[in-house]
SEZA-371474 format. One record per residue (C-alpha): residue in one letter; x, y, z. Coordinates in steps of 0.2 Angstrom, whole numbers, plus 5000, padded with zeros to 4 digits. Layout:
N
(A; (X; Y; Z)),
...
This chain:
310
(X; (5737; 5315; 5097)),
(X; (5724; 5327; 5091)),
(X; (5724; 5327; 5073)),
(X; (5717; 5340; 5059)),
(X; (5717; 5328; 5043)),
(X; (5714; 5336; 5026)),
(X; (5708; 5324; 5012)),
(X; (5697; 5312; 5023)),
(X; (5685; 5306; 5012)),
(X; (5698; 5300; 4998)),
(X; (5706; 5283; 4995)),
(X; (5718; 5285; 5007)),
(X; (5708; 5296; 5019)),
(X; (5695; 5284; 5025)),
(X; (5709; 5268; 5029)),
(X; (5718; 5281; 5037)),
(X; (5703; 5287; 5049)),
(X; (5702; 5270; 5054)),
(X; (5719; 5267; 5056)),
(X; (5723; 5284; 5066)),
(X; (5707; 5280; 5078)),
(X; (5711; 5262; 5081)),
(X; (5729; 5270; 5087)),
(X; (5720; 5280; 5101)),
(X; (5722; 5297; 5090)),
(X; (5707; 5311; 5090)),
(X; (5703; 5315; 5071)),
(X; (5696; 5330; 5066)),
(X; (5694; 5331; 5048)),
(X; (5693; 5344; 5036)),
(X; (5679; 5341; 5023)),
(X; (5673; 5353; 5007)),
(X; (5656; 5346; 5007)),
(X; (5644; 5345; 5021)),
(X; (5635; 5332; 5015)),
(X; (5650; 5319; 5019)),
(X; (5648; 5324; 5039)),
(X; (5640; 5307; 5041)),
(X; (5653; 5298; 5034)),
(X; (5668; 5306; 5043)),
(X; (5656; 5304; 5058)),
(X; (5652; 5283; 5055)),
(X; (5671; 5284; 5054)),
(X; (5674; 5291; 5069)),
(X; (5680; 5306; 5067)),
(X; (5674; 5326; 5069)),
(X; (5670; 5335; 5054)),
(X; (5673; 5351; 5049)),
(X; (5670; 5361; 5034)),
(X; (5683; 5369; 5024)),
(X; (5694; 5370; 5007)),
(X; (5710; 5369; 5008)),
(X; (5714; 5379; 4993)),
(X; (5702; 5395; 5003)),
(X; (5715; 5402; 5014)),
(X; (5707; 5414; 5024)),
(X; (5690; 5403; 5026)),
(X; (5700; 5390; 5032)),
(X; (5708; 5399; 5044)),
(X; (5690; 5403; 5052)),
(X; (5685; 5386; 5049)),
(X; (5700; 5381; 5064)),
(X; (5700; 5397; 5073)),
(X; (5699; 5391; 5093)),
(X; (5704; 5373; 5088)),
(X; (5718; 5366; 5094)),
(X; (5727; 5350; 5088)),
(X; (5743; 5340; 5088)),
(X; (5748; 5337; 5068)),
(X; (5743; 5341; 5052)),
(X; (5741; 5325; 5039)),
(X; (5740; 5333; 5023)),
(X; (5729; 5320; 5013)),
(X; (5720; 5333; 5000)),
(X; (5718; 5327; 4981)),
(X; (5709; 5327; 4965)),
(X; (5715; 5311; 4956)),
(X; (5699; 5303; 4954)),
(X; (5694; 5319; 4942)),
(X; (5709; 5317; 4934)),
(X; (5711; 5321; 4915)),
(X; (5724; 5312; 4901)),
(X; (5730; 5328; 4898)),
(X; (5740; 5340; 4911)),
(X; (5733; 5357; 4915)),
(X; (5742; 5371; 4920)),
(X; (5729; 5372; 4934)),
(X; (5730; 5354; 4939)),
(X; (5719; 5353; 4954)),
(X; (5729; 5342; 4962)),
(X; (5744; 5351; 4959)),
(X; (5739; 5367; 4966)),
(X; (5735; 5355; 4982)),
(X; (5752; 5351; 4984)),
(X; (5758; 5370; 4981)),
(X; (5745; 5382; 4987)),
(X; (5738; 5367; 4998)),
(X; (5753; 5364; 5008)),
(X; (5755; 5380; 5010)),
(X; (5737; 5385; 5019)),
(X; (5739; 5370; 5027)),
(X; (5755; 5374; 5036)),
(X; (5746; 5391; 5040)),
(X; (5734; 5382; 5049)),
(X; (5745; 5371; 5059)),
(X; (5751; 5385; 5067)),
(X; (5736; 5393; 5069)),
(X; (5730; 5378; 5080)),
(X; (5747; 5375; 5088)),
(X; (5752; 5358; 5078)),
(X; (5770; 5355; 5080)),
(X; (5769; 5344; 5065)),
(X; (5767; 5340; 5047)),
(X; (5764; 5326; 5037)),
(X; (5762; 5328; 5020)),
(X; (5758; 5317; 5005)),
(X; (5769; 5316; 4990)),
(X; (5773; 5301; 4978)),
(X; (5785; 5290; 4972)),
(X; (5785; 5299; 4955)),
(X; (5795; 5314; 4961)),
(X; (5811; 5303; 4956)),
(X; (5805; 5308; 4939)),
(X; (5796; 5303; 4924)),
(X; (5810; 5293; 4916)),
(X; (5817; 5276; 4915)),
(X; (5828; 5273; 4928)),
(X; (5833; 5256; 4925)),
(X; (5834; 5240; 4938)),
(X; (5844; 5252; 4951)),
(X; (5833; 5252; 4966)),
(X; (5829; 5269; 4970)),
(X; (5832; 5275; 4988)),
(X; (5828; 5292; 4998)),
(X; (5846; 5298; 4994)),
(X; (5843; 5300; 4977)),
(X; (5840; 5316; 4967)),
(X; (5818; 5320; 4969)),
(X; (5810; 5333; 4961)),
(X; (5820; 5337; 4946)),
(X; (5816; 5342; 4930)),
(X; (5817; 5329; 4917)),
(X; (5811; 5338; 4902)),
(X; (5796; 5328; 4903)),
(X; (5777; 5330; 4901)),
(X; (5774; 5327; 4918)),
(X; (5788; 5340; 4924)),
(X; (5775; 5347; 4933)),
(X; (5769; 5333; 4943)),
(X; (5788; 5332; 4950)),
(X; (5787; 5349; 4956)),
(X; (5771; 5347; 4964)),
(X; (5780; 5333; 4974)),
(X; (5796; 5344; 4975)),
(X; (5787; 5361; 4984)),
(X; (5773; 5349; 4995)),
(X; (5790; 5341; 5003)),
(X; (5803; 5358; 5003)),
(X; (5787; 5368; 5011)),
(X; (5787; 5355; 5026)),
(X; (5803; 5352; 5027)),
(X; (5807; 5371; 5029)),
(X; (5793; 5375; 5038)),
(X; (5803; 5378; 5054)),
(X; (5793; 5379; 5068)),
(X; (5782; 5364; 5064)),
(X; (5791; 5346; 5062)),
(X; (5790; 5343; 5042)),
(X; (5788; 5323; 5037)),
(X; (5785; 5319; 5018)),
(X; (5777; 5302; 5012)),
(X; (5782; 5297; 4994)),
(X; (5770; 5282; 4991)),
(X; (5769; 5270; 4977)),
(X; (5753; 5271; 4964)),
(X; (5738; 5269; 4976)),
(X; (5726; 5251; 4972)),
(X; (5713; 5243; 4983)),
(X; (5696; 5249; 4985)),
(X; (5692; 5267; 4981)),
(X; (5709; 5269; 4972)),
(X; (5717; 5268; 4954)),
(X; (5713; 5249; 4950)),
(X; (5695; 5251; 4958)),
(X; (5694; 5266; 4943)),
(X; (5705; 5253; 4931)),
(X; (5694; 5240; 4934)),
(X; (5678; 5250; 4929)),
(X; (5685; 5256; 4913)),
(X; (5692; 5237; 4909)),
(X; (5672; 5233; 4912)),
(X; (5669; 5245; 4896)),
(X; (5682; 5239; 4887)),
(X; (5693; 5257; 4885)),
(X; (5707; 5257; 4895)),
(X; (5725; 5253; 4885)),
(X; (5742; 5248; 4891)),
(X; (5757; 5248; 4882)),
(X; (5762; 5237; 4867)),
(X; (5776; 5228; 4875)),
(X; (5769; 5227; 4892)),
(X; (5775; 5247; 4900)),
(X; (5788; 5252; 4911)),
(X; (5788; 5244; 4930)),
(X; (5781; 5255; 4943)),
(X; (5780; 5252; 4962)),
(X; (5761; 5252; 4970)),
(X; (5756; 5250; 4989)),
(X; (5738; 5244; 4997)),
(X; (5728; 5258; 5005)),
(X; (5728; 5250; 5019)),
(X; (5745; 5246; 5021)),
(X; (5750; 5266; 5014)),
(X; (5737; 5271; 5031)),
(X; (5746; 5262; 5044)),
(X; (5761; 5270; 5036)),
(X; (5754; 5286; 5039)),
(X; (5749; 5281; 5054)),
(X; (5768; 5277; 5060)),
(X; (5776; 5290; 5050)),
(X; (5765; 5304; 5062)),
(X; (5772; 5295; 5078)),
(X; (5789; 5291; 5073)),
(X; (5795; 5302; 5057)),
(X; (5810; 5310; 5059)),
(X; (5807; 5330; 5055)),
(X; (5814; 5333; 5037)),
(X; (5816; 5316; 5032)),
(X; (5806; 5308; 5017)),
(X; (5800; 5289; 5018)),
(X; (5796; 5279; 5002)),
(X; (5782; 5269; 5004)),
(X; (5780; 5253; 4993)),
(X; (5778; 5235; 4996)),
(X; (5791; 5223; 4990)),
(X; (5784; 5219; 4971)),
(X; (5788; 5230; 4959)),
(X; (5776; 5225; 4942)),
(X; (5773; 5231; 4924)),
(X; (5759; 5240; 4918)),
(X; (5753; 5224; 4909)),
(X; (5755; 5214; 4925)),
(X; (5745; 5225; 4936)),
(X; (5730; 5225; 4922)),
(X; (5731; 5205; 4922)),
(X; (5730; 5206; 4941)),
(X; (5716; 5218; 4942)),
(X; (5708; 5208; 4928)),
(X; (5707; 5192; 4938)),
(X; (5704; 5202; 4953)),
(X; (5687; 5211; 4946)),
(X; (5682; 5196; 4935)),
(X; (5684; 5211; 4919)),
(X; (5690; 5209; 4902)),
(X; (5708; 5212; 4898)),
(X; (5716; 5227; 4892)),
(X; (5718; 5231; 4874)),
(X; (5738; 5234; 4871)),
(X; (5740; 5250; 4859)),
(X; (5756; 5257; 4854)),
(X; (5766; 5270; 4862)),
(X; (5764; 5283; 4850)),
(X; (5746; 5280; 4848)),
(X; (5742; 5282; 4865)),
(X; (5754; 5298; 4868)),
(X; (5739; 5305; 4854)),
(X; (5726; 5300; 4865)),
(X; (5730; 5302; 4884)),
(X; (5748; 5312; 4883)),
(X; (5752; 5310; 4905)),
(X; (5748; 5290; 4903)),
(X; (5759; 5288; 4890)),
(X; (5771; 5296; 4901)),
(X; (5767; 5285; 4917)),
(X; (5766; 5270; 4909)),
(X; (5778; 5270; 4895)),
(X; (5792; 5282; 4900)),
(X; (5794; 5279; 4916)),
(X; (5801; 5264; 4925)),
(X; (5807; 5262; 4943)),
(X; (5810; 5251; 4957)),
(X; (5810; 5259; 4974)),
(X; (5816; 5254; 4990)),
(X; (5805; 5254; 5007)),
(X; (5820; 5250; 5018)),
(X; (5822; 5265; 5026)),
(X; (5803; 5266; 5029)),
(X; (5803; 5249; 5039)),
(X; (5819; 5252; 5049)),
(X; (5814; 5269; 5056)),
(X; (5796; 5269; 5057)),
(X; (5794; 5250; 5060)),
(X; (5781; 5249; 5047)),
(X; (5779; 5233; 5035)),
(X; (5767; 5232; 5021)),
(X; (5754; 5217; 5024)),
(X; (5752; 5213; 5007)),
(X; (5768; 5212; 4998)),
(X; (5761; 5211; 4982)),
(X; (5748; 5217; 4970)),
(X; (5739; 5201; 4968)),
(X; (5742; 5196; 4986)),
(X; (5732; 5215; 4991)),
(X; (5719; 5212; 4977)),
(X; (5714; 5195; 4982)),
(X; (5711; 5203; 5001)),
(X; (5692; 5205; 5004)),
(X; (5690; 5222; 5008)),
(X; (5686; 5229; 5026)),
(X; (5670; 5227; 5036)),
């Protein structure tokens, strides 16, 4: 397939380049800054300049092209701040993005969507040791700080799912680790001796490789059944403090300091949330049955302790 790719450069975006070209797909990637051409380009793809978020520049950014699908990769985690705005970046990626970006998959004749969402749309909330599963209730309010992280998730999946005439397939994937993504960033902070996790150890979260969340991608876009949702976790879930051991030993950093829930609420409001409010154990069953995807690493210390690519 042909394939317009919005959010190349990221985390995910440059395992999934990789993983999309070594399946035989074409990769034209959309990319804000101009001065990551050569890197799209040493990946193997075509780049394109664009912003998601500028509708009408986009439109004449594609305008002539034509493509197969529409991955919808696009956020702004790394610039992430403790506090919640009510202009979250990435946020409006997942309402105002989804929505330009399904304008232009129709104007280059895509017949379908993929789109990123997250594990975390079950809500910020402690759901005890039942394993969630994709028949459970996503994207409702919870009366939470991070509401509006839910309904980011909530309108990227209803606006490809009721998209109509392009196939809508939504990705909720665990927390991102591996190299470019949240324990990279961890582990630089542990090296400064700042980042906290909860006294008590936090609430259990489910996380999945990069690599193994591309391949995902990469099946989900061949074999995703329009309108469905697919988790995508490995097999382990693990506390806050057992993700900060493992990245510890991983980087060769300090440990974390533990600090108590209240205190960090003060400090960093949308981490107390994640890591002490919430809790979850999420099932990838579904993903593995119908897209024939398995994660490689089925654990956090198992993905950590993988060199990283070539």
């Amino acid at each position: 397939m042909r394939v317009l790719l919005a959010g190349a450069t990221g985390a995910i975006g440059v395992p999934l380049v990789r993983a999309l070209t070594g399946a035989g797909h074409r990769v034209v990637a959309l990319v804000r800054d101009p001065g990551k051409h050569d890197l799209v380009r040493g990946l193997g793809a075509e780049p394109v300049t664009a912003d998601v978020m500028e509708r009408d520049a986009l439109l004449r950014a594609v305008e002539g092209m034509t493509a197969d699908a529409v991955l919808h990769e696009a956020t702004a985690l790394r610039g992430a701040a403790p506090r919640l705005k009510v202009d979250d970046p990435t946020n409006a990626l997942r309402h105002t993005g989804t929505e330009n970006l399904l304008a232009a998959a129709r104007a280059v004749g895509a017949r379908r969507l993929v789109t990123q969402s997250m594990i975390l749309g079950y809500g910020y909330a402690d759901h005890g040791d039942r394993v969630l599963t994709e028949s459970d209730a996503f994207g409702l309010p919870r009366r939470s700080y991070a509401d509006t992280v839910v309904a980011g998730c909530e309108s990227t999946e209803q606006q490809a799912f009721g998209a109509g005439d392009v196939e809508g397939v939504a990705l909720r994937y665990g927390l991102f680790y591996g190299p470019r993504a949240f324990s990279d960033m961890f582990a630089d902070l542990m090296r400064k001796r700042r980042p906290c996790v909860p006294t008590g150890g936090g609430g259990t979260n489910c996380w999945i490789h990069v690599d193994d969340a591309a391949r995902a991608t990469v099946a989900a876009l061949e074999r995703g059944r329009p309108g469905h949702a697919y988790n995508i976790v490995d097999g382990e879930p693990v506390t806050w403090r057992e993700f900060a051991a493992a990245v510890a030993a991983a980087h060769g950093t300090p440990p974390p300091r533990a600090m108590p829930r209240s205190l960090l609420r003060l400090g960093a409001p949308y981490l107390a949330c994640l890591m002490a409010d919430t809790s979850m154990r999420v099932s990838n069953a579904k993903a593995r049955e119908e897209l024939g995807w398995q994660p490689s690493y089925g654990s956090l210390s198992e993905g950590l302790a993988a060199p990283p690519p070539g």
